[in-house]
C-alpha positions in Angstrom: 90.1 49.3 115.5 90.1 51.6 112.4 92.8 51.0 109.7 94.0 54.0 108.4 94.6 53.3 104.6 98.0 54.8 102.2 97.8 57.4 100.0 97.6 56.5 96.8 100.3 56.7 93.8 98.5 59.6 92.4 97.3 61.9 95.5 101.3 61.4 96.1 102.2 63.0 92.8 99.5 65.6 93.1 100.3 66.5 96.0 104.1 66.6 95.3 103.4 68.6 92.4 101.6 71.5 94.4 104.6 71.6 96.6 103.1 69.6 99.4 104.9 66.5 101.6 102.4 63.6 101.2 104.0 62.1 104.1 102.8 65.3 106.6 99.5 65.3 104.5 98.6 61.9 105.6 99.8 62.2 108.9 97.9 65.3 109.4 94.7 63.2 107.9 95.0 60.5 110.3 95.0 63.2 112.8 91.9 64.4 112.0 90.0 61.6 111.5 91.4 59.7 115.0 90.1 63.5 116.5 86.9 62.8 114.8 86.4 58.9 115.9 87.9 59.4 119.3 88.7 55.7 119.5 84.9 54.7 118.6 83.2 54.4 115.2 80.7 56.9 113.1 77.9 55.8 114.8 75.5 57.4 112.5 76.9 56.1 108.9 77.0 52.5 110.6 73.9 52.4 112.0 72.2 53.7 108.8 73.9 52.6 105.8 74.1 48.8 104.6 77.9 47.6 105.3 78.3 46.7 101.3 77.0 49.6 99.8 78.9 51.6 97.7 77.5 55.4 96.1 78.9 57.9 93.9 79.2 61.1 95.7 80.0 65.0 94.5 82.0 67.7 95.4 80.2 71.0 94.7 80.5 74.6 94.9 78.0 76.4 96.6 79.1 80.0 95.9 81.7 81.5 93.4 85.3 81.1 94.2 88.5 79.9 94.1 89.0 76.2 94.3 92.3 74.9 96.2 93.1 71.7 98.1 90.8 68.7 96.2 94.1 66.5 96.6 94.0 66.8 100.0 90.5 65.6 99.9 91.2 62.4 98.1 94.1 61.9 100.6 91.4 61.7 103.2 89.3 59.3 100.9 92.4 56.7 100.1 93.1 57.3 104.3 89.2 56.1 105.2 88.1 54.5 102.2 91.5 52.9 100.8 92.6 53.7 97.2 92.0 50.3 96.0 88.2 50.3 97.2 87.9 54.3 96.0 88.1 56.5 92.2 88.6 60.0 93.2 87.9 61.8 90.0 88.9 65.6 89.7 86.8 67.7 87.4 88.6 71.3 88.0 92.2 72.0 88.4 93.2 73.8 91.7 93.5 77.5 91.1 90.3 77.4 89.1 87.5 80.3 89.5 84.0 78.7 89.5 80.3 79.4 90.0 78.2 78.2 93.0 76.4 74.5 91.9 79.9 73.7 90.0 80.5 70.0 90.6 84.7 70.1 91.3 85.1 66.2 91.9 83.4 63.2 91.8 84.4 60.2 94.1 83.1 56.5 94.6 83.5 54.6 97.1 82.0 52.8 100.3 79.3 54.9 101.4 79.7 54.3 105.2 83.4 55.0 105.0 82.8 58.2 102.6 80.9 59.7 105.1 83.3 58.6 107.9 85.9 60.9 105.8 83.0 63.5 104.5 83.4 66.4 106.8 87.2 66.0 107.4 87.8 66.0 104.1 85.3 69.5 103.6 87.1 70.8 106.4 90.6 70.8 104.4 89.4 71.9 100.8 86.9 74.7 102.6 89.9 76.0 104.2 92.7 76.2 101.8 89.9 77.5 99.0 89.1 79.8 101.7 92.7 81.3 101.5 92.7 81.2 97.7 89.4 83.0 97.1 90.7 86.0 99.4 94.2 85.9 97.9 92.7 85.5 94.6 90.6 89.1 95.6 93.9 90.8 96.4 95.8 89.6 93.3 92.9 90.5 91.1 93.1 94.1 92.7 96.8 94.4 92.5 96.6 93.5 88.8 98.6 95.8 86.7 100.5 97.6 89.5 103.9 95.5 89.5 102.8 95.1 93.4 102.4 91.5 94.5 100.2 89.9 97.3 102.0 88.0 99.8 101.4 85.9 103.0 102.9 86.3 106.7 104.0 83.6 109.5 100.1 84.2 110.9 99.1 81.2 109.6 97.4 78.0 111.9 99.9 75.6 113.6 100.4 72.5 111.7 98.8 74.1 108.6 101.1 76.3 107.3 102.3 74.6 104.3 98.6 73.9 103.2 97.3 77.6 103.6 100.7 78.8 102.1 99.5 76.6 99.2 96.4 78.1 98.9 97.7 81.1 98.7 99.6 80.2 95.5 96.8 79.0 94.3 94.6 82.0 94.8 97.6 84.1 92.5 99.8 85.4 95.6 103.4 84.2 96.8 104.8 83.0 100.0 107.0 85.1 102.5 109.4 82.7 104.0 108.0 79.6 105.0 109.9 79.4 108.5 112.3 81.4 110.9 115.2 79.4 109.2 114.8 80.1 105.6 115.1 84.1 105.6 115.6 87.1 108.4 112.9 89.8 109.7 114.6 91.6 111.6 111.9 94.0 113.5 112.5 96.7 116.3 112.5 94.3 119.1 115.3 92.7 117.4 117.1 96.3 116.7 116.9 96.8 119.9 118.5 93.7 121.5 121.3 93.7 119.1 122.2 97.6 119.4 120.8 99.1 116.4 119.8 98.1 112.8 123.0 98.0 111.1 124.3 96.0 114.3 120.8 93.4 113.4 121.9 93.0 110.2 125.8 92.5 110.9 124.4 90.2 113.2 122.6 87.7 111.2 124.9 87.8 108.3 127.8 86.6 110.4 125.5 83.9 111.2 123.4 83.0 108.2 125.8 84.7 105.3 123.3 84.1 102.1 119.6 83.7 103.3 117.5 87.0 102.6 117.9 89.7 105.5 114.7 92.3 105.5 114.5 94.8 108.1 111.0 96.3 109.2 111.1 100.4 109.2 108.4 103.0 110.1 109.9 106.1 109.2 111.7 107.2 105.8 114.8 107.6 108.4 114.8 104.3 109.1 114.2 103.5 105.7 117.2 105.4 104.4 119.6 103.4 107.5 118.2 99.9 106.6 119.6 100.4 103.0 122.8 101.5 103.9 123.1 98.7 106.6 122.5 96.4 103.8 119.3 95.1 103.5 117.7 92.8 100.6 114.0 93.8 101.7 112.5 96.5 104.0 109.2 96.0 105.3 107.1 99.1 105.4 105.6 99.0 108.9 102.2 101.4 108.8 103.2 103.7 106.0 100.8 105.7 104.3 101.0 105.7 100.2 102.1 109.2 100.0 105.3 107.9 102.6 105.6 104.9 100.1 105.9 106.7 97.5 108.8 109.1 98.9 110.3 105.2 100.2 110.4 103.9 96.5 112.2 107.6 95.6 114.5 107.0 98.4 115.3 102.8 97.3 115.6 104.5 93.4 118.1 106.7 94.8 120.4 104.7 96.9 119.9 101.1 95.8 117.8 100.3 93.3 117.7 96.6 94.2 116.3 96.8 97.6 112.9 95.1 97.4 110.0 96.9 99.2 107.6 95.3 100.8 104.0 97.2 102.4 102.4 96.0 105.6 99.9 97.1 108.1 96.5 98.7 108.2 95.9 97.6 104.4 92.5 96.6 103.0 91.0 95.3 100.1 89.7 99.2 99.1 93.7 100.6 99.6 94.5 98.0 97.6 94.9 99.1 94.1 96.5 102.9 95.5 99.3 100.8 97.3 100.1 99.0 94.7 100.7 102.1 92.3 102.8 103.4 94.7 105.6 101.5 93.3 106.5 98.9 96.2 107.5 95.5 95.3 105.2 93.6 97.7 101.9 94.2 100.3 102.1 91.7 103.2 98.4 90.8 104.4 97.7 89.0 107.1 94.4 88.2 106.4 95.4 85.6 103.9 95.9 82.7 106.8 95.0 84.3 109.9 91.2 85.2 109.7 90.1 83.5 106.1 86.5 82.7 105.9 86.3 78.9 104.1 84.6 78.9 101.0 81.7 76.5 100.9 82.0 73.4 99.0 79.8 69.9 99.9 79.8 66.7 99.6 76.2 65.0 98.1 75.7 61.7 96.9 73.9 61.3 93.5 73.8 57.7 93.1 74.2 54.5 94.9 75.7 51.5 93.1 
């Protein structure tokens, strides 16, 4: 039977810190790695590696990027390993822009059970600095706009909070985190409740101070969302020349109406959507089709 260690003291703070639960972390990690075993043992690592043998082994970058998530890789190392048989050591803070061959952490611990946890802990920090190597592409090409990056509800069940995180890590900021916490209201909702000042009525006599933003693809609806009352209005589709007439419009009627751009934006249209004046672009991409960025594990030294 394997024995899933506790996360240590510190992974708890660290991971506290970045806004994660360590409690859902480490249940998420003994997930993974009982997906991984599947009620057996690493065959490989214990057929090859001498039971008491411990090595030093090293987190590196393999291309340039942005690095998010190394606390969630010592969670998996204090899960397998057990913080007291384990030294996690981090070498670059999360958020950090490095160079392929950059050594990011450092860990020591029981060989067989470091590679037991190898790939499931690569498959976390690959991920999440996957999502904050694209993010950090689109905040870089925002820069100097006033226009901010931010994510969607497209993210991978179970991992929302950690890609979310990655996203602040790569320089962008969450949309709301669940369907509790703030109101889209979109056209299939306009049109079940009667209209969109009927959709708004609507969910402030339930919910009366979370955020209400209303998704529009015409200036017309643009102009009726405002008057209805709405904190945000997603731009569904628009074209810059349309958001630029939308941010006249917002000037014009309320100036405190947040405006945020979605759909059919790229990396290219980045920069002219962000001078149109809007507050936010919504992408997608960010969670829903990231590539990871390519960090592995080698051992440099057995002790």
């Amino acid at each position: 039977m394997f024995v899933f260690h506790p996360l240590s003291d510190d992974t708890r703070h660290r991971l506290i810190a970045g806004g994660l639960d360590p409690d859902a972390v480490a249940a998420l990690v003994r997930l993974a790695i009982a997906e991984d075993l599947a009620g057996g043992i690493d065959v490989t690592s214990t057929a090859t590696v001498p039971a008491d043998q411990r090595s030093v082994g090293e987190f590196g970058a393999r291309k340039p990027g942005v690095v998010a998530g190394l606390a969630l890789a010592a969670a998996v190392v204090d899960t397998v390993c057990g913080p007291a048989s384990s030294d996690f050591d981090y070498l670059v803070a999360d958020g950090a822009c490095v160079e392929g061959g950059t050594a990011v952490a450092r860990v020591e611990a029981p060989t067989r059970l470091l590679l037991t946890a190898e790939r499931t802990a690569l498959n976390l920090v690959c991920h999440v600095s996957g999502v904050a190597t694209i993010t950090r592409r689109w905040a870089d090409a925002l820069e100097g706009t006033g226009a901010v990056v931010r994510d969607t509800r497209k993210t991978l069940p179970g991992l929302r909070a950690l890609q979310k995180y990655g996203v602040r890590c790569g320089g962008g900021r969450n949309h709301r985190m669940a369907l509790s916490d703030a109101a889209l209201v979109k056209d299939n909702h306009v049109l079940a409740a009667g209209g969109v000042a009927e959709a708004f009525a609507a969910v402030r006599g339930l919910a009366a101070t979370i955020p209400v933003e209303i998704e529009v693809d015409s200036l017309d609806g643009l102009r009726e969302a405002i008057e209805a009352g709405a904190d945000v209005v997603l731009l569904d589709n628009f074209v810059p020349e349309q958001m630029v007439q939308a941010v006249a419009i917002r000037d014009e009627l309320r100036r405190g109406v947040i405006l945020e751009a979605s759909g059919g934006l790229t990396l290219e249209t980045a920069r002219r959507v962000g001078e149109t004046g809007v507050d936010y672009i919504a992408v997608g991409e960010l969670t829903h089709s990231v590539t990871v960025f390519d960090i592995g594990l080698d051992l440099r030294a057995v002790v």
